[in-house]
C-alpha positions in Angstrom: -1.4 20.8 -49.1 1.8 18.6 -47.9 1.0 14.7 -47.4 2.7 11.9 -47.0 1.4 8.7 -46.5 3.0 6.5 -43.8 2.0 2.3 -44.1 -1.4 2.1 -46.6 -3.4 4.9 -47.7 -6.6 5.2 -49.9 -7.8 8.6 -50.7 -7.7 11.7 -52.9 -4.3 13.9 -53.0 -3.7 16.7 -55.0 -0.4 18.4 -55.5 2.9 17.4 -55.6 3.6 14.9 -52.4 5.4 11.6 -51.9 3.6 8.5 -50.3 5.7 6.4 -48.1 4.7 2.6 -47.7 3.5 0.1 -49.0 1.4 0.4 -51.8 0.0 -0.2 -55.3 -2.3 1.9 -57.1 -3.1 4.4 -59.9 -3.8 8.0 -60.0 -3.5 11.0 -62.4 -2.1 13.9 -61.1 1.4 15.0 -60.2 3.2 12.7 -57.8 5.6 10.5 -56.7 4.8 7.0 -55.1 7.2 4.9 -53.1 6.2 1.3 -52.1 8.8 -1.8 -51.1 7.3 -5.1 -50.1 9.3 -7.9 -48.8 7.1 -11.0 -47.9 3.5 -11.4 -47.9 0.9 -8.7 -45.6 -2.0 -6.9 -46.1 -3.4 -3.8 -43.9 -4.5 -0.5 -44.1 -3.5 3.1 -42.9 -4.3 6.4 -43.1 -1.6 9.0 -43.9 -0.4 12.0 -42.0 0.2 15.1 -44.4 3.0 17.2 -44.3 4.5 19.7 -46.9 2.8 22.2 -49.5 0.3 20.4 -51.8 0.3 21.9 -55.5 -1.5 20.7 -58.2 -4.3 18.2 -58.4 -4.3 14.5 -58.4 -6.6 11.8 -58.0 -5.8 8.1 -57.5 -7.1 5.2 -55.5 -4.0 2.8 -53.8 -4.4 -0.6 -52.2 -1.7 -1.3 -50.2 -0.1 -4.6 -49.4 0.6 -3.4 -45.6 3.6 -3.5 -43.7 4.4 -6.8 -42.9 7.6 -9.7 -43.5 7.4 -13.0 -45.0 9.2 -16.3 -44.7 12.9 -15.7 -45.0 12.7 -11.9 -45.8 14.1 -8.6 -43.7 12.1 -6.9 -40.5 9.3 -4.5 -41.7 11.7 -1.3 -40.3 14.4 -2.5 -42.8 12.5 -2.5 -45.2 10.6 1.1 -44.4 14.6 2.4 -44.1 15.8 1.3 -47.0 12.4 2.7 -49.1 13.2 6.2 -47.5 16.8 5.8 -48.3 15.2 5.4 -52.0 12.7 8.1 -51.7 14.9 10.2 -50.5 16.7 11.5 -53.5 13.2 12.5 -55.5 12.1 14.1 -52.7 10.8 18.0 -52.6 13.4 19.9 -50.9 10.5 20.8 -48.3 10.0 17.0 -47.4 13.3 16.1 -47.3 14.0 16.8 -43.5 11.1 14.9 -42.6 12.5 12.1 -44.1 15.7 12.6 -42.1 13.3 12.8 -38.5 12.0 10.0 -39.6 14.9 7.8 -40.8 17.0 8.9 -37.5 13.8 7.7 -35.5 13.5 4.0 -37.3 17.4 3.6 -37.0 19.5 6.1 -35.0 22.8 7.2 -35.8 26.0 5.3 -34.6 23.5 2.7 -33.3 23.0 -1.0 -34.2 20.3 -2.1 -35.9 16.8 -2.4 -33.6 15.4 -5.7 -34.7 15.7 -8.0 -31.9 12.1 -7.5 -31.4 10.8 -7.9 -34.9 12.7 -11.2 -35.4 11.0 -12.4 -32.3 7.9 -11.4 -33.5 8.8 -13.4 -36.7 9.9 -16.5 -34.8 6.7 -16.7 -32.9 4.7 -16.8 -36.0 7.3 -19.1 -37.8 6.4 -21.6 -34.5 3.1 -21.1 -35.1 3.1 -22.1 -38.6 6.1 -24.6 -38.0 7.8 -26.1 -40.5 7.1 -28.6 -43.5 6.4 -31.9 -41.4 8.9 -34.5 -42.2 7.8 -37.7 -44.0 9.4 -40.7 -42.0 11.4 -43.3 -43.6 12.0 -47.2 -43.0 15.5 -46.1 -43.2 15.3 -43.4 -40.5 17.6 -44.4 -37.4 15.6 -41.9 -35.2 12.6 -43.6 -35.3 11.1 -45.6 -32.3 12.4 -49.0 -31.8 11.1 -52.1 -33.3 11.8 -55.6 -34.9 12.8 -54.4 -38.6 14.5 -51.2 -36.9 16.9 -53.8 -34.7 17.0 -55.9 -38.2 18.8 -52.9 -40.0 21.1 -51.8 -37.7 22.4 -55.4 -37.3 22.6 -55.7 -41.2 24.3 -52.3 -41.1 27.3 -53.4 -38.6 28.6 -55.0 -41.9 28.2 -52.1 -44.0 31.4 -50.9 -46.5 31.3 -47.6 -45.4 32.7 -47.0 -41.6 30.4 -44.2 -40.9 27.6 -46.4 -41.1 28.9 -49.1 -39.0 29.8 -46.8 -35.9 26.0 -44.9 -36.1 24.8 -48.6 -35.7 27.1 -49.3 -33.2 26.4 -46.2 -31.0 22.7 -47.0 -31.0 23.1 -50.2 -30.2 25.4 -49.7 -27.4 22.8 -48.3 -25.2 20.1 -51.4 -25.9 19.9 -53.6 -22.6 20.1 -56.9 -24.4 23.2 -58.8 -24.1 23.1 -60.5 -26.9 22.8 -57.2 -28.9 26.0 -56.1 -26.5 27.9 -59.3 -27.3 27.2 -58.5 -31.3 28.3 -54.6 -31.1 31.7 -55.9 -28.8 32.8 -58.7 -31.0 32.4 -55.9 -34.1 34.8 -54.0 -31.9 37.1 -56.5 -30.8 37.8 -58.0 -34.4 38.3 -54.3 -35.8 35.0 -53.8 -37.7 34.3 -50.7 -35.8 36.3 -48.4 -33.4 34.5 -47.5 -30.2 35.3 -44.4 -28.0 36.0 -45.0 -24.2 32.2 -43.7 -23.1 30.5 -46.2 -25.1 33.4 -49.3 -24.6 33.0 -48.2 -20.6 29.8 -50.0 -19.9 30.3 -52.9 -21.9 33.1 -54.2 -19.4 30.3 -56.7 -17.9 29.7 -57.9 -22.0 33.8 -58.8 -22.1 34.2 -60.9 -19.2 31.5 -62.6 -20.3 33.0 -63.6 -23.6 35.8 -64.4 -21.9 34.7 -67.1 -20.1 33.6 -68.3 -23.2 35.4 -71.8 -23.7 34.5 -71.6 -27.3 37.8 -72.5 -29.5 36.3 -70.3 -32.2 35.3 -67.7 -30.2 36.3 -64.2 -31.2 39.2 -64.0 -28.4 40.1 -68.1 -28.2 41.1 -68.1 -32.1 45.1 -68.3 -32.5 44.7 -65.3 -35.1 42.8 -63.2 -31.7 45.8 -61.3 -31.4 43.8 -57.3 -32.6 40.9 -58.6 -30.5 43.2 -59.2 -27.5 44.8 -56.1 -27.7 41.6 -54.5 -27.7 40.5 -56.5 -24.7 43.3 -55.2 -22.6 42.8 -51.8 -23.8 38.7 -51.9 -22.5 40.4 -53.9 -19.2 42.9 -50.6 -18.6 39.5 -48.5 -18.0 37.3 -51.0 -16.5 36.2 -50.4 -12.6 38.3 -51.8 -10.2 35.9 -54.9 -9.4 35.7 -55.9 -13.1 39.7 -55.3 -13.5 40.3 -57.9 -10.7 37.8 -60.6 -12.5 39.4 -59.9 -15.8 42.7 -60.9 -14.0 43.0 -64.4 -15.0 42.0 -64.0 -18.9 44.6 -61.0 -18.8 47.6 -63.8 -17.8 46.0 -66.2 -20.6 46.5 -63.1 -23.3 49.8 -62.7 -22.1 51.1 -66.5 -23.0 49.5 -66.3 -26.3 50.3 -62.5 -27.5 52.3 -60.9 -29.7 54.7 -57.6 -28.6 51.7 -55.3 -29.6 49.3 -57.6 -27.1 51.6 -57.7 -24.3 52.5 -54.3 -24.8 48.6 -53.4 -23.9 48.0 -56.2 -21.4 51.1 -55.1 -19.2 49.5 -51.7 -19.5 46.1 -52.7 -18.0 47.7 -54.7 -15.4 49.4 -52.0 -14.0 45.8 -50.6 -12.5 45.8 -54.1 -10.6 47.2 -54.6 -7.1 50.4 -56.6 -7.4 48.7 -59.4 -4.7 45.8 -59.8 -6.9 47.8 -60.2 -9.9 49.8 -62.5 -7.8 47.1 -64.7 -7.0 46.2 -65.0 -10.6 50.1 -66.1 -11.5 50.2 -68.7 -8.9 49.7 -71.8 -10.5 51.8 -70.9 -13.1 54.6 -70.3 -10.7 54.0 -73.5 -9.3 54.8 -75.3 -12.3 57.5 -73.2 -12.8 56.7 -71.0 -15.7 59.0 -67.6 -16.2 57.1 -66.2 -18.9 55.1 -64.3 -16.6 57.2 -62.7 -14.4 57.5 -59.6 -16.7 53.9 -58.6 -15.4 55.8 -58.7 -11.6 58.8 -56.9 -12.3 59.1 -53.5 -10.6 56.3 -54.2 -7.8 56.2 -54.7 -4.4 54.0 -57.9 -3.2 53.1 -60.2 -0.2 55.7 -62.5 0.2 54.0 -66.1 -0.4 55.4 -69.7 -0.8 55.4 -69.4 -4.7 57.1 -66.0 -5.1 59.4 -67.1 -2.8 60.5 -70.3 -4.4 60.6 -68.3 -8.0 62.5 -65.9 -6.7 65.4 -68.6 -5.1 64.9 -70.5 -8.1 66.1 -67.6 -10.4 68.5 -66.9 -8.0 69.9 -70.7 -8.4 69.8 -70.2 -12.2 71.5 -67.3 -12.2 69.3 -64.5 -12.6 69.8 -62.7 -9.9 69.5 -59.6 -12.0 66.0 -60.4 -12.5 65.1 -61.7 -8.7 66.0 -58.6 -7.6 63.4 -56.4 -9.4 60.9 -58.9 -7.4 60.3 -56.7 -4.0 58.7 -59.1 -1.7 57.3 -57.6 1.8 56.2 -60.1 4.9 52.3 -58.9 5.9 49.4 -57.2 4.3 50.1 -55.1 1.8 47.5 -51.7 2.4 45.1 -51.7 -0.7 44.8 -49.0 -2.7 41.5 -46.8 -1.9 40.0 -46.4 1.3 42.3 -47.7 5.0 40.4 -51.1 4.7 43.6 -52.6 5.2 44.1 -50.2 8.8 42.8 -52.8 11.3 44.8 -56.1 10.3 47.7 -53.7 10.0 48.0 -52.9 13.6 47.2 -56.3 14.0 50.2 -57.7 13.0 52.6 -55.0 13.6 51.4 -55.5 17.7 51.4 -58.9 17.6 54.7 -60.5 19.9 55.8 -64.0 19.9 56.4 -65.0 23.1 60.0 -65.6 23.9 60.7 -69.2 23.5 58.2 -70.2 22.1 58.7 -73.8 21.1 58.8 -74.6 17.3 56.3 -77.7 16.1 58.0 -80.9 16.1 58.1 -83.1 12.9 55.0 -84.9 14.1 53.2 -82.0 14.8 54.3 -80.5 10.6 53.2 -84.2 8.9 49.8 -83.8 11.3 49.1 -80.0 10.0 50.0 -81.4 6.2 47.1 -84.0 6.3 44.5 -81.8 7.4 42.1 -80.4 5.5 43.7 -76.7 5.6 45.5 -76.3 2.1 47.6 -72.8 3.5 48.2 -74.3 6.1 49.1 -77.7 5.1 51.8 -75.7 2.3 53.4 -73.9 4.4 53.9 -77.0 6.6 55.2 -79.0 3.9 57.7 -75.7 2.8 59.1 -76.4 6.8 59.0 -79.9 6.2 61.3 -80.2 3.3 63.8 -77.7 5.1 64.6 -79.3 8.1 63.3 -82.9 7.3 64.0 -83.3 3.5 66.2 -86.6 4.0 63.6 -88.3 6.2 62.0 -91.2 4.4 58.7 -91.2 5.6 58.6 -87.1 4.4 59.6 -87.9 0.9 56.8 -90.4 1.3 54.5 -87.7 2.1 55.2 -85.9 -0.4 54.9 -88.3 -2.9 51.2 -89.2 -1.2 50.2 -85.4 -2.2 51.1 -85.9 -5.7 47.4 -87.1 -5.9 45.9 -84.5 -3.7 42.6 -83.3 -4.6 43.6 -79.8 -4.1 45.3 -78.1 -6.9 47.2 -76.0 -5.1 48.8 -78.2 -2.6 49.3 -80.9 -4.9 51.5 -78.5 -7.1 53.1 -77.0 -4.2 53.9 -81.1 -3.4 55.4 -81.6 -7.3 57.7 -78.1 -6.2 58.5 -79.4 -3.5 59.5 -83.1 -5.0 62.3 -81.7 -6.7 64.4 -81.1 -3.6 63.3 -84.2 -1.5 63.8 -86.8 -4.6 65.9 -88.0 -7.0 65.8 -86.9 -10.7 64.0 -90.2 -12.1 61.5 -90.5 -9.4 60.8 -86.8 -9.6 60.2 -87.2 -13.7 58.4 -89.9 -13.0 56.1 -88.1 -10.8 55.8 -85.3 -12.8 54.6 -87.2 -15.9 51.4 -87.9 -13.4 50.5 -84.4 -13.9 50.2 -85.0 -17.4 46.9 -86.3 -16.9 46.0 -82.9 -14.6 42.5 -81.4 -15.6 43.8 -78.2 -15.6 45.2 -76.7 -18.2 48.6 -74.6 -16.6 49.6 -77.6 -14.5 49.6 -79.9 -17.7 51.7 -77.3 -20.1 54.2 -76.9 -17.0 54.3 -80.9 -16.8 55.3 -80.8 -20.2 58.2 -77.9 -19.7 59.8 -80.1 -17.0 59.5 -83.0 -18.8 61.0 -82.0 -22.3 63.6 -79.9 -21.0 65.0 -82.5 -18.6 65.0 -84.4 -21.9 63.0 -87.7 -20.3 62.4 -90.7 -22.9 59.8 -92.4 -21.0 57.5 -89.1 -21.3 57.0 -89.3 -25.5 54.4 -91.9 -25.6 52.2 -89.2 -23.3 53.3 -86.5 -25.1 52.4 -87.9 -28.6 48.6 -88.7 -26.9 48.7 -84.8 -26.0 49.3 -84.0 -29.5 46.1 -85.3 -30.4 44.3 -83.5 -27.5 40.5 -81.4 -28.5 42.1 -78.1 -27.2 44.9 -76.3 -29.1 46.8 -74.8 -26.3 48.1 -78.6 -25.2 48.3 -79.7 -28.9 50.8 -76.9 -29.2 52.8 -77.2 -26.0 52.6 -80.9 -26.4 54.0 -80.4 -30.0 56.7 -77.8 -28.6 57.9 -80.5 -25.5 58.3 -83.5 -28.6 60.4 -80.8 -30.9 62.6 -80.2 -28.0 63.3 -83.7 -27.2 64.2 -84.2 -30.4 65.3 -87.8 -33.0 64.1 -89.9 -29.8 60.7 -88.9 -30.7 60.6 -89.6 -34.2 59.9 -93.7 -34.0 56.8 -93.3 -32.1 55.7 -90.4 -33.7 56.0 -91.8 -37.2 54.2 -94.8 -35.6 51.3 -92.7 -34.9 51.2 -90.5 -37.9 50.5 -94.4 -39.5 47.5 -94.4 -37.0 46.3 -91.5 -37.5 42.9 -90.0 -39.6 44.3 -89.1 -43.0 42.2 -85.1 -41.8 45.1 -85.0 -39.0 48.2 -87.0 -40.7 49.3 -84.0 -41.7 50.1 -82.1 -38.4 52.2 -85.4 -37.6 54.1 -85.5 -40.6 55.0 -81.3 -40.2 56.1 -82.0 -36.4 58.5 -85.3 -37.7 59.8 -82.9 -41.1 60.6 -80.2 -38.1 62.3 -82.5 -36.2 64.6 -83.9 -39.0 65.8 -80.8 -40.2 66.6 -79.8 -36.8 70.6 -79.6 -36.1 72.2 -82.3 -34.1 
């Protein structure tokens, strides 16, 4: 009798014969028994015999059945590599079986068939699933809470980087602003480095801390110059209607910033339109500040009273060089985007002056001034001081809106004072605007004054140096510097006066002064 057991077998044999499977068990007789087991699995099977039987043998085997455990090969692996074993010891009768057999489990030239089994195996493995995690307080994946919130805060002033970013990442997507504020100021002063997807959304956060008139605010500190230059970088990808309200803090960072600053600042600015950025330089042209015009260079704008007068004045100064790269065009200039522009385009391409049409009469210019039209009343005042600019009762006028309640015609008037009146009366006026409550109009007031070297200004200036914000105490202290030795009675007179906590910053400026050359 020929037999050979295929999977588990229990009976009586006798002869020579080889069992293939799974199986342990004893028996006397003559035979050979060939079991591999990878993995856990029981079962039972009855054999098929083939071959010649000789001999007698008894035995009883209980098989472990075919099956695969955690982490172990696919049951037909296994059955190929026990015929690959049995093979060798096999009777030379049973060997070509074998052969059938092995070139049915895994045909020649073919790649293993498992896809199947390891399905099989997956779908138990779900079943089972694996060794449930034990959460930790520690865990950053768990759901949100009060002592969560607590340790990612704690853990934005962790040593190690890593751990500062994976803070800052969750915490960019909570709603709260004052979580937002937290993660941006990190940012900003270098604690952690953001990429652009997660800075993107907090472009609402900055502008917001930017209007923050806190002196010690992360960007209003004189040592804000890496957390300016990380504001201007978040500005150069902001949307278009957050650029244009970042406009004004963007000029502020330019006065105060280094190369590195201004180098990122005159990038972001360059997604601006050249009228909006404009708008945002104009009281700074006004008082006749040049420190700014860098941002301008190279771009083509509306023409508008201030540009205009810069660019004559720099002309007058001799830097025509410079004027030149300031392209001024008459009209609208078409924004960039969608045609919005298209309508008032054809407008005022279309639009004819009649042919001798009269021009306004002085009367007619002083009556369009004292309304309550500022544009109107500037560009009045511009004609005014062009064909009238000797007539008494103009300089008069001019001198009345000195004290304008509008900023911008009252600057436009102090511009316009320079060519109607003399130099002493002009200084004189201009020392008015010391007392300006905005902050530009009083650091130009201080440029005109210092430079033109006036006398009478130092008693105002020294009271500036003593002002709450820093900004005027440092122009202030710049304007006394360049005066020079006529400052130094009075401001040794009030270093006397002053509180022993702020002596000191008077005694530096009159030091500076003294060692100055003659």
């Amino acid at each position: 009798m020929t037999a050979t057991g295929i999977e588990t077998a229990t009976g009586t044999g006798t002869g020579t014969g080889t069992g293939i499977g799974t199986a342990t068990g004893t028996g006397t007789g003559t035979g050979t028994g060939i079991g591999t087991a990878t993995g856990t699995g029981t079962g039972t099977g009855t054999g098929t015999g083939i071959g010649t039987a000789t001999g007698t043998g008894t035995g009883t085997a209980t098989g472990t059945g075919n099956g695969t455990g955690t982490g172990g090969d696919p049951g037909s692996r296994a059955r190929v590599a026990a015929l690959i074993d049995a093979f060798p010891s096999a009777a030379p009768d049973t060997r070509a079986p074998l052969l059938d057999w092995l070139a049915e489990l895994q045909p020649i030239d073919a790649p293993p068939w498992v896809s199947a089994e390891r399905a099989a195996w997956a779908r138990k493995f779900a079943r089972t699933g694996p060794a449930a995690r034990i959460p930790r307080a520690e865990d950053l994946d768990q759901p949100r809470s009060t002592p969560q919130h607590e340790r990612l805060m704690a853990m934005l002033a962790a040593a190690d980087p890593r751990r500062r970013r994976a803070a800052a990442e969750i915490l960019c997507d909570r709603a709260e602003p004052a979580t937002r504020r937290v993660v941006l100021e990190a940012h900003l002063r270098g604690t952690v480095d953001l990429p652009a997807h997660l800075l993107r959304p907090l472009a609402p956060t900055l502008l917001d801390l930017a209007d923050d008139t806190d002196p010690t605010g992360v960007l209003a500190r004189p040592d804000a110059d890496l957390a300016r230059t990380r504001a201007a970088r978040l500005c150069a990808i902001m949307a278009p209607e957050h650029l244009e309200r970042a406009a004004p803090h963007l000029v502020s960072w330019w006065e105060q910033g280094t190369p590195t600053a201004r180098a990122a600042i005159l990038s972001a600015t360059r997604a601006l339109s050249a009228d909006v950025l404009a708008e945002a330089l104009r009281t700074r042209l006004d008082a006749g500040a040049p420190g700014c015009l860098d941002l301008l260079l190279d771009r083509t704008m509306r023409r508008t009273p201030e540009l205009t007068e810069t660019v004559r004045r720099l002309r007058v100064d001799g830097r025509g060089a410079l004027a030149d790269r300031l392209t001024l065009v008459d009209g609208v200039l078409r924004a960039p985007g969608p045609d919005r522009n298209g309508l008032a385009l054809v407008s005022l391409r279309s639009r004819v002056v009649p042919p001798g049409a009269d021009r306004p009469t002085r009367d007619e210019l002083i009556a369009t001034v004292r309304a309550d039209a500022p544009e109107q009343a500037r560009r009045a005042l511009s004609r005014l001081a062009d064909e009238h600019g000797a007539d008494p009762e103009v300089q008069a006028l001019v001198v009345e809106l000195l004290g304008h309640a509008h900023p911008r015609v009252r600057l436009h008037a102090h511009r316009i004072s320079r060519r109607v009146l003399d130099r002493d009366e002009y200084l004189r006026h201009t020392r008015q605007l010391l007392d300006d409550p905005r902050r530009d109009v009083v650091r130009g007031a201080i440029r005109t004054l210092s430079h033109a070297g006036w006398q009478p200004a130092v008693p105002s200036l020294i009271a500036l140096f003593a002002d709450a914000d820093p900004v005027i105490r440092e122009a202030a202290g710049e304007g006394l510097a360049r005066i020079g030795v006529a400052a130094l009675p009075a401001l040794r007179k009030a270093a006397a006066h002053a509180r022993p906590d702020r002596r000191g910053r008077y005694l530096e400026l009159r030091d500076r002064i003294a060692a100055a050359p003659e």
